[in-house]
C-alpha positions in Angstrom: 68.0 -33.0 -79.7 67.2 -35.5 -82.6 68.7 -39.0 -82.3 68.7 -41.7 -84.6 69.3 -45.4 -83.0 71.2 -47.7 -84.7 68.2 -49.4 -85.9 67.3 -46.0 -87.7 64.6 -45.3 -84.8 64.2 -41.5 -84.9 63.8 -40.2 -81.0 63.8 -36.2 -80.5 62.0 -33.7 -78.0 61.8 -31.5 -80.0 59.6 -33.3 -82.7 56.0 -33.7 -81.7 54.1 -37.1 -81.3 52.5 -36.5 -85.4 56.5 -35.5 -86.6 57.7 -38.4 -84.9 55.1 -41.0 -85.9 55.2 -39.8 -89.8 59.2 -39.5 -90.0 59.5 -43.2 -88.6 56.6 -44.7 -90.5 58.1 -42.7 -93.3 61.6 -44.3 -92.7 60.7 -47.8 -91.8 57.5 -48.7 -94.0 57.7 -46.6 -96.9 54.4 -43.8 -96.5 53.6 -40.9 -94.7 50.7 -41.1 -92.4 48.2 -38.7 -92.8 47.6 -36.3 -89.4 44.1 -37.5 -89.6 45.1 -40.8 -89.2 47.4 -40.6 -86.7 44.6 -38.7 -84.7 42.2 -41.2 -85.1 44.8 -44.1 -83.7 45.0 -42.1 -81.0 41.0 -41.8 -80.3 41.2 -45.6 -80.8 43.9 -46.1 -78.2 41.8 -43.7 -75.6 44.9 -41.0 -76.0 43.5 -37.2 -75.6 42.9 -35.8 -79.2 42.6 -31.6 -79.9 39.9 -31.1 -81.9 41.1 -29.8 -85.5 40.7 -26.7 -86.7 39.6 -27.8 -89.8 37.3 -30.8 -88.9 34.2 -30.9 -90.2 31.1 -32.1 -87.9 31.9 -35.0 -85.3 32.6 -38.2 -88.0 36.0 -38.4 -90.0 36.4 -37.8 -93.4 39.4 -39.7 -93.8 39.7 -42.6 -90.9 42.8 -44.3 -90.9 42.9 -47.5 -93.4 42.6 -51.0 -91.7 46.1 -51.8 -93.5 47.8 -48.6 -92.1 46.4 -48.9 -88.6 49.3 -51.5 -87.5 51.8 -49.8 -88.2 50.9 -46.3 -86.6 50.4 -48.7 -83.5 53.5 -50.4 -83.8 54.7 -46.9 -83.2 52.8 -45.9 -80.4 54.3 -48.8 -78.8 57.6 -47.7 -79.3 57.2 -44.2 -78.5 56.4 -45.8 -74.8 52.0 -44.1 -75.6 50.2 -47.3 -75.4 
């Protein structure tokens, strides 16, 4: 079940970490985090990562942006991950 807080926070099981993360970002500051990025928060953070199916070699092609990274983290925070 979806449910929006009254301060607009999206919460929902049914939504994965990535769907949550992107919606709320989306909502709140105006972009849509790539996957990529939101993966590469999570290596930061020490969260388990799957390994994409469409990665190429061990480095990222597209880290997240120092000016992004905030954000995504301000969101792990409230999602209760870090």
């Amino acid at each position: 079940m979806t449910v929006v807080e009254p301060n607009g926070f999206i919460r929902g099981d049914e939504m994965g970490v990535y769907g949550r993360v992107q919606k709320n970002v989306k909502r709140h500051d105006g972009f849509v985090p790539k996957s990529g990025w939101i993966a590469h928060m999570k290596q930061i953070c020490g969260l388990p990562v799957k390994k994409a199916w469409n990665r190429a070699g061990k480095g990222r092609l597209a880290p997240c942006p120092a000016d992004r990274q905030q954000v995504i983290l301000d969101f792990f925070k409230r999602l209760e991950l870090i």
